[in-house]
C-alpha positions in Angstrom: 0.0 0.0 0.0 1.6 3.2 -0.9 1.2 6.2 1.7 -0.6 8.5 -0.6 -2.0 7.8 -4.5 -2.5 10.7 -6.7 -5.5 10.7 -9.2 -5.3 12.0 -12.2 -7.8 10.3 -14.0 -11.5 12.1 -13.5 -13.5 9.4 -13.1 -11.3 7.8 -10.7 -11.4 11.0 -9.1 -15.6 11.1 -9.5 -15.3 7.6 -8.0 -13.8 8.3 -5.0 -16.0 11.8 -4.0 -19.0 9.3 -3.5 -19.7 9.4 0.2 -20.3 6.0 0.7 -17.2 5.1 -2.0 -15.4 7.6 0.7 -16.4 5.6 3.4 -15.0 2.0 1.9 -12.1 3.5 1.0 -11.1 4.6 4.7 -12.4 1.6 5.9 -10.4 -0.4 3.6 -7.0 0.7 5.9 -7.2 -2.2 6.9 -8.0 -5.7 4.5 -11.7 -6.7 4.2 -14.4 -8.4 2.2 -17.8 -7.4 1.3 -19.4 -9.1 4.1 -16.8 -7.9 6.3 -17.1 -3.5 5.2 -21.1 -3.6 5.7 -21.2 -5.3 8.9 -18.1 -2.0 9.7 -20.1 0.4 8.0 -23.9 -0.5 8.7 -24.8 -1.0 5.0 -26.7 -3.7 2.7 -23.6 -6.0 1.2 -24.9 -5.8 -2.2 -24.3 -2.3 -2.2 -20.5 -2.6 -0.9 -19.9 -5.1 -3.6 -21.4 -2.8 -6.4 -18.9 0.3 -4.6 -15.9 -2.2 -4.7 -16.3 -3.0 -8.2 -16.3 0.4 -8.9 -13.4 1.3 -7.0 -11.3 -1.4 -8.2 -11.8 -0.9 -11.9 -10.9 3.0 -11.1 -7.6 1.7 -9.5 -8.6 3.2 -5.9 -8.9 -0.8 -4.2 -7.3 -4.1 -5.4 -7.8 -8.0 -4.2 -5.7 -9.1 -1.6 -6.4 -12.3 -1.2 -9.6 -14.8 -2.0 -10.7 -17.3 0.8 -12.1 -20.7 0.4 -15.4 -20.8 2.3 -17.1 -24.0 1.6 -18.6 -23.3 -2.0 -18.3 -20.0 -1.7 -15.0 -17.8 -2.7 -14.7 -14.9 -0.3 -13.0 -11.9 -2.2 -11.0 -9.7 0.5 -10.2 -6.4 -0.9 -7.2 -3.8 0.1 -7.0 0.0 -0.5 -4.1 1.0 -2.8 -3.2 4.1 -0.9 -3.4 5.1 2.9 -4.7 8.5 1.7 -5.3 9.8 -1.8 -4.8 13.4 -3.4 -7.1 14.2 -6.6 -4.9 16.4 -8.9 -5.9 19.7 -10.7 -5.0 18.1 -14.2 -8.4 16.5 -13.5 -9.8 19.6 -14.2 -7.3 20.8 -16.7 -8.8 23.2 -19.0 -9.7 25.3 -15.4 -7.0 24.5 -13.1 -5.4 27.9 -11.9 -2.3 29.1 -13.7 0.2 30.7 -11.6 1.5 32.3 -15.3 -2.1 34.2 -15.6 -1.5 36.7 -13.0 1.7 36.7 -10.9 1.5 38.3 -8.3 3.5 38.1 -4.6 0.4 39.6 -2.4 -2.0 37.6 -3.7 -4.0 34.7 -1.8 -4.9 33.4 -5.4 -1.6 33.3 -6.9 -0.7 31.7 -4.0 -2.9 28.7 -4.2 -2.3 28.8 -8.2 1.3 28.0 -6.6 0.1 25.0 -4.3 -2.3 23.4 -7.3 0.9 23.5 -9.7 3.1 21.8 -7.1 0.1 19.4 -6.1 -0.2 18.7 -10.4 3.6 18.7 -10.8 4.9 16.5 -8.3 1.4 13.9 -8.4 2.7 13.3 -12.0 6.5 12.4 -10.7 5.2 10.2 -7.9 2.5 8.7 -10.6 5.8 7.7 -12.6 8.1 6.6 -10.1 5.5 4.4 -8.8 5.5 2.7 -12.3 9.1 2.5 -12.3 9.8 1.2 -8.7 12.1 4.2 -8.1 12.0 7.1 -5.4 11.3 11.2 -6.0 14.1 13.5 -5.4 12.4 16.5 -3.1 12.9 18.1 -0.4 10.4 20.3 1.7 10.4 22.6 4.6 7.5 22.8 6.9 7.7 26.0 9.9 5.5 28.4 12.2 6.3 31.8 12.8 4.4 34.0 15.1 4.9 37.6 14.0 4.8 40.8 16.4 3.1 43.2 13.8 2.6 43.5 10.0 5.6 45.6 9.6 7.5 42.4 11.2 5.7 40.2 8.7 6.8 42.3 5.9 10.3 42.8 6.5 10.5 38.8 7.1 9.1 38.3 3.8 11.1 41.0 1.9 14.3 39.1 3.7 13.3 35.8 2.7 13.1 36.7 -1.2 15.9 38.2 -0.9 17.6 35.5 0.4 16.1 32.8 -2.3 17.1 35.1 -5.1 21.0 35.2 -4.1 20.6 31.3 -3.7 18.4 30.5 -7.1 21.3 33.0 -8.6 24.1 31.2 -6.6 23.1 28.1 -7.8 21.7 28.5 -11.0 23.7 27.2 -14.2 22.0 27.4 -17.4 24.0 25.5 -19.6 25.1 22.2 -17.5 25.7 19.4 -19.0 23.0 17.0 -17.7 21.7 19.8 -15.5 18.0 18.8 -13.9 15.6 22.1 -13.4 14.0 22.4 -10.2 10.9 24.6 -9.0 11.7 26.7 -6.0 8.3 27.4 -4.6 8.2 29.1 -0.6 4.8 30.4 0.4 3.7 32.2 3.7 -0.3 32.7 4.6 -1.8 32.8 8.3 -2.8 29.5 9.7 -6.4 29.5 9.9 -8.2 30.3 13.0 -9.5 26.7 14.6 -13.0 26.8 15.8 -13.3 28.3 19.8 -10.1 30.2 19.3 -9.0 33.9 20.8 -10.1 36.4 18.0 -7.8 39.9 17.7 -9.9 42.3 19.1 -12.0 43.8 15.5 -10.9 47.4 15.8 -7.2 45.9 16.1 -7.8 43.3 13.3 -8.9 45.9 11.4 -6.1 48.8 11.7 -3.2 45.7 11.1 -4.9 44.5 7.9 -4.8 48.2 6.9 -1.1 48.3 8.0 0.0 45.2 6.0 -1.8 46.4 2.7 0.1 49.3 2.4 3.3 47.9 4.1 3.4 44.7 2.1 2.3 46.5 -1.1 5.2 48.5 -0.8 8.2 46.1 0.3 6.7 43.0 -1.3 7.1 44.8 -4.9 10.3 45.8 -4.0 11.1 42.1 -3.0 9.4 40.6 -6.2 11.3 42.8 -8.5 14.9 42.0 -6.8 14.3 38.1 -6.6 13.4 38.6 -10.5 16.8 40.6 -11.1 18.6 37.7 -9.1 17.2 34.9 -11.2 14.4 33.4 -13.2 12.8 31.3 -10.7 11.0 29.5 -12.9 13.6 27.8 -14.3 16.4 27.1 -11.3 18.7 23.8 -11.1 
């Protein structure tokens, strides 16, 4: 069982937004039959069987094993993945473009960013699978707790700065054998969890008017010098 399955396919991906499909699919963590998934999830068999049909001709479950149960052959199915990730080339023709509108500031551009990376490296785990081999990555995963907006602008003006010496350090166009690599680093505020301390609104509202015009002014500046530095785009 892999740890997470990508799905490009749209059907596979229509497959698997069924509730109940949803359902078998969690449930199938761990080995079961028919029989054994509606007694676990309080349905009619017949109706698991026609969802695990389903699921395994979309690739989403496979057979494990079959068991000999007098005359009757007992079928017990596995999920292929632990957890599953439906790709934005399902819905190519309108899957952001982070190309369309670049822009530093923006939430949307943003996301554009995550659904590329999402797209991009589904369809290199999607082949290495196939191949038996491992993806080269590397990610970095932090918090940071910022003071004020002006704080959380001059972190983010330093930070691009920062990547654009590196991309420009590192960078070599014309390599033999060279392999390009997307540099993608994104900052947003976690979302607030339901029950948590709100910022008091008149406060809320005089630092989002702080950022705008902070951020609007150093994150142009920072976009314009990690463009000078090097086409990020394109880096080894």
């Amino acid at each position: 069982m892999l740890d997470v399955a990508v799905i490009e396919d749209p059907a596979a991906a229509e497959a698997s937004l069924d509730p109940i499909r949803a359902r078998i699919l969690a449930a199938l963590a761990e080995p079961g039959s028919a029989a054994m998934l509606a007694g676990r999830l309080d349905l009619p068999r017949q109706k698991v069987n026609y969802h695990l049909k389903e699921l395994e001709r979309h690739g989403l479950v496979e057979l494990a094993e079959e068991r000999r149960k007098g005359n009757v052959t007992e079928r017990v199915y596995r999920a292929t993945a632990a957890s599953y990730v439906i790709s934005p080339s399902v819905l190519a023709a309108v899957s952001p473009d982070p190309a369309r509108s670049p822009d530093q500031l923006s939430a949307r551009w943003l996301l554009a960013l995550g659904s590329r990376l999402v797209q991009e490296v589904g369809s290199l785990l999607t082949g290495a699978a196939k191949a038996h081999r491992r993806v080269a990555t590397f990610g970095i995963d932090a918090q940071v707790r910022f003071a004020s907006a002006a704080d959380r602008t001059a972190f983010a003006e330093e930070l691009a700065q920062i990547v654009a010496t590196l991309v420009s350090r590192y960078h070599d166009e014309s390599a033999p054998g060279g392999r390009s690599h997307r540099v993608v680093v994104g900052l947003h505020q976690i979302p607030q969890t339901p029950g948590a301390a709100q910022p008091a609104a008149g406060a809320e509202q005089a630092e989002a008017g702080q950022a705008a015009a902070e951020q609007a002014e150093a994150g142009r500046a920072a976009a314009e010098q990690a463009e000078a530095g090097a086409n990020q785009e394109n880096p080894r």
